[in-house]
C-alpha positions as CSV (number, residue, x, y, z in Angstrom):
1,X,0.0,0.0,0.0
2,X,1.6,3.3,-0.9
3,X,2.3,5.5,1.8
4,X,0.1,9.0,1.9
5,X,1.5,12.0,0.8
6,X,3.0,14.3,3.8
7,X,1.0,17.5,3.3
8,X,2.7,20.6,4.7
9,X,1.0,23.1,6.8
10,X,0.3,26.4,5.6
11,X,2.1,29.7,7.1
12,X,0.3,32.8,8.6
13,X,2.6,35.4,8.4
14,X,2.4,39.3,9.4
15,X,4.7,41.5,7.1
16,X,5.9,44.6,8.6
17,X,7.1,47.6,6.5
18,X,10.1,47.6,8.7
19,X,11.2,44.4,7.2
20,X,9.9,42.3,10.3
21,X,8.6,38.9,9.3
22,X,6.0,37.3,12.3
23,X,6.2,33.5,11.3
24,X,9.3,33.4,9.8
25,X,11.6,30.3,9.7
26,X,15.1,31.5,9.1
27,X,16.9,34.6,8.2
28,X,20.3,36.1,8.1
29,X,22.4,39.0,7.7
30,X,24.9,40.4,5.5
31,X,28.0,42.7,7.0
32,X,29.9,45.2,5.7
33,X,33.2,42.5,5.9
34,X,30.8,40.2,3.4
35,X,30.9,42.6,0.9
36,X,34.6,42.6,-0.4
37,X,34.8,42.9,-4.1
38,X,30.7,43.9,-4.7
39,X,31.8,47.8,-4.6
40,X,33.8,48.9,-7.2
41,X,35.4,51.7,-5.1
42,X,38.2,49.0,-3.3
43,X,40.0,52.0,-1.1
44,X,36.7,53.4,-0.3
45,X,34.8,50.0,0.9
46,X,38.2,49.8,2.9
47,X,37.8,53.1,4.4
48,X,34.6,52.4,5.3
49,X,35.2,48.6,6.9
50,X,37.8,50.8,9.2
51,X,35.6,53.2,10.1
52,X,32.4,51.4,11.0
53,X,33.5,47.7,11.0
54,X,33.2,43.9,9.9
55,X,30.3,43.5,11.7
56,X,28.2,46.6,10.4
57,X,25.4,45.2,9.2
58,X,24.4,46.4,5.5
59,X,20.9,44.1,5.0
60,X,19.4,41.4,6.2
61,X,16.4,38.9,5.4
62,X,13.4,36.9,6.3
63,X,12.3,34.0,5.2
64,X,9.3,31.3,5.9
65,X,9.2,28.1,3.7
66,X,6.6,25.7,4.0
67,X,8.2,22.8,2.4
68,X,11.2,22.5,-0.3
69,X,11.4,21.1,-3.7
70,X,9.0,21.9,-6.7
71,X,6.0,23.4,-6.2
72,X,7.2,25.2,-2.9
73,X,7.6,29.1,-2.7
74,X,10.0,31.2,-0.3
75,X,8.6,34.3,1.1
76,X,10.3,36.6,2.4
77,X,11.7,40.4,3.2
78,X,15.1,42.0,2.2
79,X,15.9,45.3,4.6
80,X,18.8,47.1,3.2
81,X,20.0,49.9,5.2
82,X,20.8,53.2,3.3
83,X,24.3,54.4,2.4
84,X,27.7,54.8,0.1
85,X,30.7,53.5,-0.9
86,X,32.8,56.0,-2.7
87,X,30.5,57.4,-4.9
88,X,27.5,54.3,-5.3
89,X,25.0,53.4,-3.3
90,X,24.2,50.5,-0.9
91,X,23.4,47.2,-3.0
92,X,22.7,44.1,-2.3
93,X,25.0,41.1,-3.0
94,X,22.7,39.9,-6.6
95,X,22.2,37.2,-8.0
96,X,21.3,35.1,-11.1
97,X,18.8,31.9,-10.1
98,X,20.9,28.7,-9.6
99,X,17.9,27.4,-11.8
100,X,18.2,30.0,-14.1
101,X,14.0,30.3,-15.5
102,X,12.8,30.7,-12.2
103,X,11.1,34.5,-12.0
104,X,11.3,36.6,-8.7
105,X,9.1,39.0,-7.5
106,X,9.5,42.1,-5.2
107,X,7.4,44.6,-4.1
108,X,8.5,47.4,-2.1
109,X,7.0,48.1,1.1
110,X,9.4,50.8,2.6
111,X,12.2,53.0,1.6
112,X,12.9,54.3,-2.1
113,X,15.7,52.2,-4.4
114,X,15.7,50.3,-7.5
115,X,15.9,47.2,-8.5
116,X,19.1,46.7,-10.8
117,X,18.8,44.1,-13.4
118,X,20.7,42.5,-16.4
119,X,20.9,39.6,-18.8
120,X,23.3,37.3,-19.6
121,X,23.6,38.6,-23.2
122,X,24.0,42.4,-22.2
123,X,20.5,44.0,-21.5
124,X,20.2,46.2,-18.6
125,X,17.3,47.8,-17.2
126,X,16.6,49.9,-13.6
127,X,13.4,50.1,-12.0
128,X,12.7,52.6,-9.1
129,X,11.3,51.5,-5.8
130,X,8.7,53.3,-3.9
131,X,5.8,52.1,-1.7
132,X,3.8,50.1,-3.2
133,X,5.4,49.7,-6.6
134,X,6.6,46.1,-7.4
135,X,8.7,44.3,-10.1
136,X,7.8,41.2,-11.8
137,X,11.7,39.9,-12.5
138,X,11.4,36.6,-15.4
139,X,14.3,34.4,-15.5
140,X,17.1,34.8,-16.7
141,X,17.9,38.2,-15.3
142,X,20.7,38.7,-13.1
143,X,19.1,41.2,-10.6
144,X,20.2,43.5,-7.5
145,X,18.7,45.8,-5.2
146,X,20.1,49.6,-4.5
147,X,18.9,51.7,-2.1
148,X,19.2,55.4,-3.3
149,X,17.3,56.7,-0.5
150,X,18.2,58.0,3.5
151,X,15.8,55.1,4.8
152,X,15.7,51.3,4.9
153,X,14.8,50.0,1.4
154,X,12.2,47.0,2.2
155,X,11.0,44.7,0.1
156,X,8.6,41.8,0.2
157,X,10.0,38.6,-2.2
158,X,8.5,35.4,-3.2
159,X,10.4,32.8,-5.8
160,X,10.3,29.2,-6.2
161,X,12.4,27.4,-3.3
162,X,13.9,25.1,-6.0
163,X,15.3,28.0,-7.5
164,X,18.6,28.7,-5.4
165,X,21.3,31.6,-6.0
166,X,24.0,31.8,-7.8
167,X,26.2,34.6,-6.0
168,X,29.3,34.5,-7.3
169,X,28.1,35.1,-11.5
170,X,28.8,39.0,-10.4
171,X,31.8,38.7,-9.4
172,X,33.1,36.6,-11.9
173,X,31.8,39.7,-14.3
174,X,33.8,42.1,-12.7
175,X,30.2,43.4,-11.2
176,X,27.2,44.3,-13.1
177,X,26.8,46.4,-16.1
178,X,25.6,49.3,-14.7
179,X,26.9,50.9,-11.4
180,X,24.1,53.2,-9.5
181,X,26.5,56.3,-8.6
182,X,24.9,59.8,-6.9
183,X,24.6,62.7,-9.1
184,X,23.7,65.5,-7.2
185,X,20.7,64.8,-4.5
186,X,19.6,61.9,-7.2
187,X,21.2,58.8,-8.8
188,X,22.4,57.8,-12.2
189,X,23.4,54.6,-14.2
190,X,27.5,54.7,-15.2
191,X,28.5,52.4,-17.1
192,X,31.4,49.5,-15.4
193,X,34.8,49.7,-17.0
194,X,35.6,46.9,-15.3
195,X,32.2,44.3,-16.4
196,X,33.9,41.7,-18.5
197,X,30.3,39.9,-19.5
198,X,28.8,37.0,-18.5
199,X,29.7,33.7,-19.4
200,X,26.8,32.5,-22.0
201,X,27.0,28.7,-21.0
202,X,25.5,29.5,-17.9
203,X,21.6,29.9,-19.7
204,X,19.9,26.5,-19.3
């Protein structure tokens, strides 16, 4: 006889627009000593890590699961707190989808930012965040958030669990495309000397 199907139990969650996550079932954060090599601006990150620390926290995230494999979603908030290095503004690490169709979504609950995104053959596109506006992000689209404001940045997230990250595709670029640099009391898009491409192979 075949054994019944374990069913998993649904999650009530309250969202706060501070990021808070009632019902959540993991999170972590991200210090200013995780980010070597996401700023471009090497002698001003390391300004910065000897002024305020390793431990300086620069976001941190939610998350409640219900199950893993296909078929299961992760929800969850992203807080990134505002700031610089050198002349760009605080970003998240970014990331492609391990499983590279999966689609993303955020919708911002707090804060103003944008949400930084780029494909593996060269497209770029930069969509502001405010309260209330969201972005539906397909696969295949490397994406990043950027807060541009004086506030947290908050956004509300929900992906396929089976999707995973991949974290170090960036990186291997020589960071994205686009850097988000302050132009006087506002923001701009400058292009990367230093963004080598992506490698193709990596669309699946």
């Amino acid at each position: 006889m075949t054994e019944p199907r374990s069913v998993p139990e649904p999650g009530a969650l309250v969202v706060g627009v501070d990021g808070s996550l009632a019902g959540r079932t993991s999170g972590y954060e991200k210090r200013l000593g995780d980010m070597g090599g996401v700023y471009r601006d090497q002698a001003a990150y390391e300004a910065l890590l000897a002024e305020l620390g390793g431990d300086h926290v620069v976001y941190r995230v939610e998350e409640h699961r219900c199950a893993e494999g296909p078929g299961a979603l992760t929800i969850g908030t992203s807080t990134l707190l505002p700031g610089r290095v050198g002349e760009e503004f605080a970003v998240t690490r970014g990331h492609l989808h391990a499983v590279p169709d999966r689609a993303e979504l955020y919708h911002c609950l707090s804060g103003h930012g944008l949400l930084l995104l780029e494909t593996l053959d060269g497209r770029s596109e930069a969509y502001e965040l405010a309260p209330g506006r969201a972005v539906h992000v397909p696969g295949h689209w490397v994406h990043r958030s950027v807060n541009t404001g004086d506030e947290p940045l908050v956004t509300l997230f929900c992906y396929n669990t089976d999707a995973g990250q991949d974290y170090g595709l960036i990186e291997q670029a020589g960071g994205m495309k686009s850097l988000v640099v302050a132009d006087g009391d506002g923001w701009t898009l400058r292009p990367n000397p230093d963004h080598r491409g992506y490698p193709v192979e990596v669309v699946a």
